[in-house]
C-alpha positions in Angstrom: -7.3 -19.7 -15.3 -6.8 -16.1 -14.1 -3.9 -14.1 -13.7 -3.1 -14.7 -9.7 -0.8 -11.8 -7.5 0.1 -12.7 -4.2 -0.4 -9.6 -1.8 2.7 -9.9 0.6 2.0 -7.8 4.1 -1.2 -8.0 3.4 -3.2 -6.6 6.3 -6.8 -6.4 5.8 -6.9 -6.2 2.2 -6.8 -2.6 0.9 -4.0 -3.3 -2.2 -6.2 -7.1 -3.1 -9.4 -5.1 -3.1 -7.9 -2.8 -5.8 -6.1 -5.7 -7.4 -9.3 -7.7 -8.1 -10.9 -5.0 -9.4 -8.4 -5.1 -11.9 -8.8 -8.7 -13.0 -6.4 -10.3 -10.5 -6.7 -13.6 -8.2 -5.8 -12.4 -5.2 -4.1 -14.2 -2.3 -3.3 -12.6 1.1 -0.2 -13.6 3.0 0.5 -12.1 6.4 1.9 -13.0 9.7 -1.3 -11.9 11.7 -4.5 -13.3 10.9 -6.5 -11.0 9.1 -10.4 -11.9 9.6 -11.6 -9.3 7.2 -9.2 -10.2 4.6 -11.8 -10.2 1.8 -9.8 -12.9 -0.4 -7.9 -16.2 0.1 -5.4 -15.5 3.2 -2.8 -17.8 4.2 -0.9 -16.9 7.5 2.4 -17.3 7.3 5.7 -15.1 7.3 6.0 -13.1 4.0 9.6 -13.0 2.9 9.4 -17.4 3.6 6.4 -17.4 1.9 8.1 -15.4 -0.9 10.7 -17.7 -1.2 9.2 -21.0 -1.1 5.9 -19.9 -3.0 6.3 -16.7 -5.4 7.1 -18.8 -8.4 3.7 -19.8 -8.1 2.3 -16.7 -8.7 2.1 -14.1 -12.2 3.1 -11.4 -10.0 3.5 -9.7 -6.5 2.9 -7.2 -4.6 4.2 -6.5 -1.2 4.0 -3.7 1.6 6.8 -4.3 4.0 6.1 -2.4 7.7 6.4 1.2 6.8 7.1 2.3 10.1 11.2 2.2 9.7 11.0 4.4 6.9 8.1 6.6 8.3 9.3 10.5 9.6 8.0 9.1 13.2 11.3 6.9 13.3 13.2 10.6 14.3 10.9 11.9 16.6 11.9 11.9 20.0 9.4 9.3 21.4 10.7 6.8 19.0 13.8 7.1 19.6 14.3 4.3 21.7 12.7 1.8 19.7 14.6 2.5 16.0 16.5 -0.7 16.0 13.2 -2.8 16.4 12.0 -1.6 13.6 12.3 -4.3 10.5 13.3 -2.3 6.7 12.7 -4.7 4.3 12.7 -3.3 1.1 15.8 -4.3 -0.4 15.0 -7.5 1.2 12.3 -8.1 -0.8 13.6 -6.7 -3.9 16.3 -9.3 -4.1 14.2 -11.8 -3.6 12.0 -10.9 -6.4 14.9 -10.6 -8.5 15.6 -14.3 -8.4 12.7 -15.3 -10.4 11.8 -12.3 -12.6 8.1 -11.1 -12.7 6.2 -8.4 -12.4 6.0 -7.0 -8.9 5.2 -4.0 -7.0 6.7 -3.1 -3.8 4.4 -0.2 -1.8 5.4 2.1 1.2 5.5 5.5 2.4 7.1 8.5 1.2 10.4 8.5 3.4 11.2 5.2 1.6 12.1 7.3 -1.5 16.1 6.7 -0.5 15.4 2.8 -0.1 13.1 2.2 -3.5 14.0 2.2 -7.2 12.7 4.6 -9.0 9.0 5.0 -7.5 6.2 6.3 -8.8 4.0 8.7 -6.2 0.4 8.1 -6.1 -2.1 10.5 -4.4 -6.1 10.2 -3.2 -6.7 13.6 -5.4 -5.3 11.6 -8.6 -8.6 9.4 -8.3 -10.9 11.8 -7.3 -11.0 10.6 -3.9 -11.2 13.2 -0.6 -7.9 12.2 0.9 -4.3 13.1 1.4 -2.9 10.4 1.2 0.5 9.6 -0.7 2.0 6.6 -1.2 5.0 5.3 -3.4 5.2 2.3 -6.0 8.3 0.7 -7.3 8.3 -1.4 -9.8 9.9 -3.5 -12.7 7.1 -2.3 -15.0 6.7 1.4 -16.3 4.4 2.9 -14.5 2.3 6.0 -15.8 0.7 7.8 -13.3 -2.0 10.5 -13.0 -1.6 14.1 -13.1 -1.5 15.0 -9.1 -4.1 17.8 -9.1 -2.8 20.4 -6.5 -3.7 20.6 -2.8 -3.8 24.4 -3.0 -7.0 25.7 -1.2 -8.4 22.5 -0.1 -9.1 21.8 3.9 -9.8 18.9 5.9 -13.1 18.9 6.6 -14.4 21.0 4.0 -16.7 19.0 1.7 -15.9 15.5 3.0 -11.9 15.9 2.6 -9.6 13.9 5.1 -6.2 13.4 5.7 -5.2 9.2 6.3 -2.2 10.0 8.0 -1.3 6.9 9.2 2.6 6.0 9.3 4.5 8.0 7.6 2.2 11.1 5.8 3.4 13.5 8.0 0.1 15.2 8.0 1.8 18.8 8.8 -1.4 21.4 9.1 -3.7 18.5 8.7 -5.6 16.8 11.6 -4.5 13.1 11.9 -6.3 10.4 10.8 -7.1 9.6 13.9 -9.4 12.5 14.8 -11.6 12.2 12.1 -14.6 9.5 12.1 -14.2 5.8 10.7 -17.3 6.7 8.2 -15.7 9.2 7.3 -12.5 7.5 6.2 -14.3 4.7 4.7 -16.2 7.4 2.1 -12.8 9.0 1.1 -11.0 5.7 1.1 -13.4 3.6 -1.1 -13.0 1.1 1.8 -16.5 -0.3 3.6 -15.1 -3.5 5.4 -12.0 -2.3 7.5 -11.9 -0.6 11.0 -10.0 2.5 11.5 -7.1 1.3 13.0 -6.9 -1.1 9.8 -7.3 1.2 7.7 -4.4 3.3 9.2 -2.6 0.6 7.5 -4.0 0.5 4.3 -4.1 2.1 0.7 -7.1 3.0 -1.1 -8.0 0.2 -3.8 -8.3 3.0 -6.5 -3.8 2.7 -6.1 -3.8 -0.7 -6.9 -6.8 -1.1 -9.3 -5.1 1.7 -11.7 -1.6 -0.1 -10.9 -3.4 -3.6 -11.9 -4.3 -2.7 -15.1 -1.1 -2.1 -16.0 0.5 -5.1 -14.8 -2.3 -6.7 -16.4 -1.4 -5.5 -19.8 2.1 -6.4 -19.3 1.0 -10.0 -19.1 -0.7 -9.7 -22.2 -4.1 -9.9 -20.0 
């Protein structure tokens, strides 16, 4: 039997897609249903589900709502709505730590204060056409690619794009949302989502090259 990691805050599947490509079972647990979920979903709350269920699994991964840690919690027109907004990171994190395994906890880059030591991965490290950062903590050492520099690249110019989304803060870029769902699916590696999922999402080339090295670490 294969290595199985349960994808926690799954959405429509951006992390599992990378996560199978590296070898992994992949099952999807989220509090929405997810139709284009392209592995086994369950719907159910995550941090429950993490609790009654992670033991069950060689590892996990989970990407708790960004949106709390995101640099549109202190603009003005969110103001009003900062305590609604759920920041489970340390949540999560101690409930990992119950039952130790190798896990992975994903979010945007204003989560730096909230994460242990994370790792930064980039679109450019993968030779995709997208700004796009995203941070990775976890309990394995993580090696990461050399970030090639943005200097003199433009979105637009030769099929580049900028995947806002929550939290990139996208400053001289135009926002994801201005640019065409083709588009974003060519820089994204991502065929199967719509644009407002993948707002949400993270290219699979993150997780796949994370993947691998979880798979090592459990001698896979």
């Amino acid at each position: 039997m294969g290595k199985r990691i349960v994808d926690l805050f799954c959405g429509a599947g951006g992390a599992a897609m990378g996560y199978h490509r590296a070898g992994f079972e992949v099952v999807g647990v989220d509090n929405r249903p997810q139709k284009r979920y392209p592995f086994e979903f369950i719907q159910a709350d995550a941090l429950e589900f993490l609790c009654f269920h992670g033991h069950e699994f060689d590892a996990i991964h989970a990407s708790p709502p960004c949106q709390g840690y995101s640099v549109i919690r202190n603009m003005p027109h969110t103001a009003a709505h900062r305590g609604e907004v759920p920041m489970l990171i340390g949540r999560i994190r101690g409930l990992i730590e119950v039952s130790p395994k190798p896990y992975v906890i994903e979010n945007v880059v204003g989560a730096r204060e909230a994460m242990d030591q994370p790792v930064m991965l980039c679109g450019l490290m993968f030779g995709l056409k997208m700004f796009r950062h995203r941070l990775f903590e976890s309990n394995v050492g993580l090696v990461t690619p050399e970030h090639p520099s943005h200097r003199g690249l433009m979105v637009g110019s030769d099929g580049m794009v900028c995947m806002c989304g929550h939290g990139d803060s996208g400053r001289g870029r135009i926002p994801w949302s201005h640019r065409s769902v083709a588009a974003w699916r060519a820089a994204s590696g991502i065929d199967w989502m719509t644009g407002a999922e993948m707002a949400q999402a993270i290219p699979p080339a993150f997780t796949e090259y994370i993947g691998r090295q979880i798979m090592r670490s459990l001698g896979g």
